[in-house]
C-alpha positions in Angstrom: 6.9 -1.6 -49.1 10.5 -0.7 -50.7 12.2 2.4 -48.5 13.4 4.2 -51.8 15.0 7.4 -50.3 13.8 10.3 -48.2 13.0 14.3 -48.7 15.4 16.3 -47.2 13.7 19.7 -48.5 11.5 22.0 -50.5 12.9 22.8 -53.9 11.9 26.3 -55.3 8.3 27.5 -54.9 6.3 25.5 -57.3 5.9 22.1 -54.9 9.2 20.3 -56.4 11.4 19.0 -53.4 15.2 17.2 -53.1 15.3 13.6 -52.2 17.8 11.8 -50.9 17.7 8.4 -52.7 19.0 5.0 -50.6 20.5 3.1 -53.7 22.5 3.8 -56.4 20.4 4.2 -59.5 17.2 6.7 -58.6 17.1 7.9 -62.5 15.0 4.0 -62.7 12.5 5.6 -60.7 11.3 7.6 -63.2 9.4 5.0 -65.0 7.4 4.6 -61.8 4.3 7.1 -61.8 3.2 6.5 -58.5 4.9 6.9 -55.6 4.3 6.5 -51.9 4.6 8.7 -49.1 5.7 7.9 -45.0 6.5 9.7 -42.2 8.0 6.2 -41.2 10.1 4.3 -42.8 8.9 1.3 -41.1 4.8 1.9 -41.5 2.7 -0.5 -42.7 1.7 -0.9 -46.2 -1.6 0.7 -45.9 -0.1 3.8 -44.1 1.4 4.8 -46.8 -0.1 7.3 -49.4 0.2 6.9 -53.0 1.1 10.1 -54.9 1.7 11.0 -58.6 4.7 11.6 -59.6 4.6 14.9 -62.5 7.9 16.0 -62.5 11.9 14.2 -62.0 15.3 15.0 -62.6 18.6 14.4 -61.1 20.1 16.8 -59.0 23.9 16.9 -58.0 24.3 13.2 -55.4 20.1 12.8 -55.2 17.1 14.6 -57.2 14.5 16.2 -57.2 10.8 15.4 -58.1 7.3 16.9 -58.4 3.9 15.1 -57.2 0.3 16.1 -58.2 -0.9 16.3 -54.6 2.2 18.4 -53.4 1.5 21.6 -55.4 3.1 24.3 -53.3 5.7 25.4 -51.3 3.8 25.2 -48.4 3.1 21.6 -49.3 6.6 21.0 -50.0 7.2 21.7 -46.5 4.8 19.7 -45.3 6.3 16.7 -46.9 9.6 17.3 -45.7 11.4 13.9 -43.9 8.9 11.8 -45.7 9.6 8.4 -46.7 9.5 7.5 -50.6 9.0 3.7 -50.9 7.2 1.5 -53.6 5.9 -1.4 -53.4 8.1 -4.3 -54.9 5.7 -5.1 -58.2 6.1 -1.9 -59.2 10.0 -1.3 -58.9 12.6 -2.4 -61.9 14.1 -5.4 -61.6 17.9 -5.4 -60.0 20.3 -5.9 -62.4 23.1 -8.8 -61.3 24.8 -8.1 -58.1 22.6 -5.5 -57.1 20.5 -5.2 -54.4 17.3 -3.5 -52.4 18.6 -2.2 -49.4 15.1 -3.0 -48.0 16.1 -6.9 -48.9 19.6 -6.6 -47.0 18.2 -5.4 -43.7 17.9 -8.3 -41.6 20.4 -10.5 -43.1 22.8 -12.4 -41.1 26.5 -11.2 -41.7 29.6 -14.1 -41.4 32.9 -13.6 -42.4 35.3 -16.5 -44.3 36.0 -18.5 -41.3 32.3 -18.7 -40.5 32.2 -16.7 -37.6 28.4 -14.8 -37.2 29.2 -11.2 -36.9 25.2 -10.1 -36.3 22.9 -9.3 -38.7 21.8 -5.9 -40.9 20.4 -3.4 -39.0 20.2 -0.9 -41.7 22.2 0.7 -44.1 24.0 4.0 -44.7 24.8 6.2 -48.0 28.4 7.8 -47.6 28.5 9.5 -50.8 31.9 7.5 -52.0 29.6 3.8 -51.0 27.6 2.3 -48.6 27.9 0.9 -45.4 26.3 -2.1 -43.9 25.2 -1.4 -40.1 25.9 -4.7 -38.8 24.3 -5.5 -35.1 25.6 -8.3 -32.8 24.0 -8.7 -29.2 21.8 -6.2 -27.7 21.6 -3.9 -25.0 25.4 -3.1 -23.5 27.4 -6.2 -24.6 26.0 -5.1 -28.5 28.5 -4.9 -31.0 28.1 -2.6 -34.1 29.7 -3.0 -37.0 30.4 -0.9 -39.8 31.5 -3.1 -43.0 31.4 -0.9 -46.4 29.0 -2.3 -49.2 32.0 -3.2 -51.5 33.5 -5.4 -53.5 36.6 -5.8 -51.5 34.7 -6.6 -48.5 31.6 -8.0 -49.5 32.6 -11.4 -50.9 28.9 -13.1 -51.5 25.1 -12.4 -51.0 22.9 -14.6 -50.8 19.4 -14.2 -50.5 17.6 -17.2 -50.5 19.7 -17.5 -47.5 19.3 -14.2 -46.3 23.3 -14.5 -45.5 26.0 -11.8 -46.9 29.4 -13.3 -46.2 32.1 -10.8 -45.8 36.3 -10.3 -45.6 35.3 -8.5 -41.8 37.6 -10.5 -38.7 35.2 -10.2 -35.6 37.6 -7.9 -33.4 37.5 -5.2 -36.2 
């Protein structure tokens, strides 16, 4: 399952609520008529619960979007900090230099002179870009890293190689 974005609340009384999408172009997700529901992000495919989506429209930085099994308020609430995710068939295809975060996560991180600054650990939405959470080590010698997902910094990504190589110097 594709992590899509997350609701952050209720939107007005009729079961509509505001989503916080994790990528940069939610308005493809309206060609999508299912949808599926998590309270975790990292739950098994069968733990997560289709719905139908019957209403979507951007909103200001996210959107928000009506289901057929979330008719209410009250149901709105309920789904509050639920996961949106799809399974990969039934997503658009990314366009040229763009990218799933669910297909970055995980993906060893080296910078030009081939040093291994850790891998993905996950990603986060700034509002002006995101940022690659980059893990090296655990427990108390870890190392994390915040590199932003740009193009000044991200120099190549490759997945067949599950490698991004970046302009980061390891004592940044």
């Amino acid at each position: 399952m594709i992590v899509l974005g997350r609701i952050v609340a209720p939107f007005g009384v009729q079961g509509w609520v505001k989503v916080h999408p994790f990528g940069d172009d939610p308005a493809a997700w309206k060609k999508m008529p299912q949808w599926w529901f998590s309270e975790r992000d990292d739950a098994p495919d069968e733990q997560w619960k289709p719905v139908t989506l019957t209403g979507f429209r951007l909103h200001g930085k996210g959107l928000v979007a009506a289901f057929r099994e979330v008719p209410d308020r009250n149901a709105a609430e309920a789904a509050d900090g639920f996961y949106i995710g799809a399974p990969r068939e039934a997503l658009p295809k990314p366009a040229e230099d763009e990218y799933y975060w669910a297909d970055l996560v995980g993906m060893a991180v080296v910078n030009q002179a081939g040093d291994a600054l850790g891998s993905v650990s996950s990603l986060v939405s700034t509002g002006a870009h995101d940022v690659l959470q980059v893990q090296d080590g655990e427990g108390e010698d870890a190392v994390e890293r915040l590199i932003p997902f740009v193009a000044a910094y991200i120099l190549d990504v490759n997945l067949e190689a599950r490698q991004i190589r970046v302009a980061w110097e390891k004592d940044w």
